[in-house]
N, C-alpha and C positions, 0 to 999 in steps of 0.2 A: 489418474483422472486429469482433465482438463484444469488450466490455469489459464486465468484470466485477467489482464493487465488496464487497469485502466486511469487514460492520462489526462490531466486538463490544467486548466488557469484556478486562482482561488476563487470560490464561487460558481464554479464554472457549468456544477451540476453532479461531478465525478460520484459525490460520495454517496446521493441520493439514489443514482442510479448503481450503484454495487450493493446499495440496501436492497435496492427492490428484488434486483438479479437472486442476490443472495435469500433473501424470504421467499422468493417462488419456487428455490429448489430444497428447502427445508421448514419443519416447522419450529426449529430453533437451532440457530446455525451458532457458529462462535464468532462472535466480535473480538478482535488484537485493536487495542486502540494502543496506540505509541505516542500517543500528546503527555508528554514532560509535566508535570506539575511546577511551577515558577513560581517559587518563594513570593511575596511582593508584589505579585504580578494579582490584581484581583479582578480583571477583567478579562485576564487567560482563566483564573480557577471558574470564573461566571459562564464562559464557553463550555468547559469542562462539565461542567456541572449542568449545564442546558442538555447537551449532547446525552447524559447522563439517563435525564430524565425524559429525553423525546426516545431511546432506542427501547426504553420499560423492559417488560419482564421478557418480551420476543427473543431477546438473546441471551445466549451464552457469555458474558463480557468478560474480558484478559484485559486489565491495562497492563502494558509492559512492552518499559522504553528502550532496552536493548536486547532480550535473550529470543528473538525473533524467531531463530530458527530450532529451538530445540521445543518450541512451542508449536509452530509448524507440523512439527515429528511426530507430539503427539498427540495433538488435536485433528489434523488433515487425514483421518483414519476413512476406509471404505463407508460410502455412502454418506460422509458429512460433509458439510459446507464449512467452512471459514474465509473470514472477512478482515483483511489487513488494511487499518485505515490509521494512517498513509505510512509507507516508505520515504516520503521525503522528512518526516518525523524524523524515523527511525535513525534515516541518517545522518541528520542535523544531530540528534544525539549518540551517535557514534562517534561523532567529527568533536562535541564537546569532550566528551568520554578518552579523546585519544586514542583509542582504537584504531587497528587498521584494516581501512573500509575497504582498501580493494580484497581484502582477505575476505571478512565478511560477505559482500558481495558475492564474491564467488563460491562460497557456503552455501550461499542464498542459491545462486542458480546452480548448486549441485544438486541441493536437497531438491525444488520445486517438482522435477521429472519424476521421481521415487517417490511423491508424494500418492497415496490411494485416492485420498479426497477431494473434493472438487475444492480451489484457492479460487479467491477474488481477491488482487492487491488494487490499491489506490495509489496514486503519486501525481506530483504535480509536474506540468513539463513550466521548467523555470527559465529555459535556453529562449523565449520568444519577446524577451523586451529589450530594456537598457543592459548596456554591460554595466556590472557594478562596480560602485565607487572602490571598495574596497578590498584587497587580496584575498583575503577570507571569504568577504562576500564572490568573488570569482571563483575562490577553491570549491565553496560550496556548489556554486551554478555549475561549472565542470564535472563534479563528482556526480550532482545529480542526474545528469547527461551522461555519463557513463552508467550508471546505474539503471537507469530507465530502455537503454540500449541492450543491458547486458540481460534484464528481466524477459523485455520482448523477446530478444533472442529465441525461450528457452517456452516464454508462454505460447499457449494453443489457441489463444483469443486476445487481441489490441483493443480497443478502442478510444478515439479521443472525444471529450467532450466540450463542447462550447454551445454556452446560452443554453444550457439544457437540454442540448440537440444530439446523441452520440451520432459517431463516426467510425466506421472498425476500418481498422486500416491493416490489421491481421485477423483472419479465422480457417482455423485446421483442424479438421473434424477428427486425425487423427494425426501423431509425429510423423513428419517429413511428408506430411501431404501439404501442397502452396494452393 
């Protein structure tokens, strides 16, 4: 089944629009959220917890920060939707985890094509501002940019988001049709 990649800035609109997507072709699809719980952090748990409470009983919700792909496996069963919000999570927690993300990754775009179900992932494109100050912060913006390239690849649907507005910049009605 079609996979569906979509990119934007924080804010940007991304995630609202792969709800909607996603609720129009199910009437309870699976939500993968990959937001880290942060000890100390109590205005990450307050987002969490908002996020929580705005998706209600509509979904199926998975929180889980790294087993991505064997959840994919099997949840994305014939005739279901799921909704991975975000990949840039995922691989920030990877990248903490020490794992190796180009390994992952490429899991990722093995499984996605074998998948029965219809995928909506989320990710942010982080390649459009300042270079960062920091090495980590560049491994990150790098990785993510590799990741985000290697996903399109493989999906059947792009689009980016900005101010609320999408943009497809890939749609394939079927593999290997441009």
């Amino acid at each position: 089944m079609p996979t569906t990649l979509i990119l934007g800035g924080a804010r940007s609109g991304k995630s609202r629009l792969a709800e909607t997507m996603a609720l129009s072709m199910s009437e309870q699809p699976t939500y993968i959220a990959t937001a880290p719980m942060i000890e100390g952090d109590a205005e990450w748990q307050a987002r969490i917890e908002y996020h929580r409470r705005q998706r209600g009983s509509a979904w199926h919700l998975i929180e889980e920060e790294l087993a991505l792909i064997p959840l994919l496996q099997k949840h994305a069963r014939h005739r279901q939707v799921v909704l991975v919000d975000c990949l840039t999570l995922w691989l920030s927690n990877l990248m903490f985890a020490g794992r190796d993300v180009e390994a992952e990754v490429a899991g990722l775009c093995r499984c996605l094509p074998e998948l029965a179900g219809q995928v909506i992932l989320v990710a942010n494109e982080v390649g459009m501002g300042l270079v960062p100050e920091s090495s980590e912060g560049r491994a990150f913006r790098d990785a993510q940019g590799r990741l985000n390239q290697a996903v399109a690849a493989v999906a059947d649907r792009v689009e980016f988001v900005a101010a609320g507005l999408p943009l497809v910049l890939k749609n394939e009605t079927e593999r290997g049709e441009a």
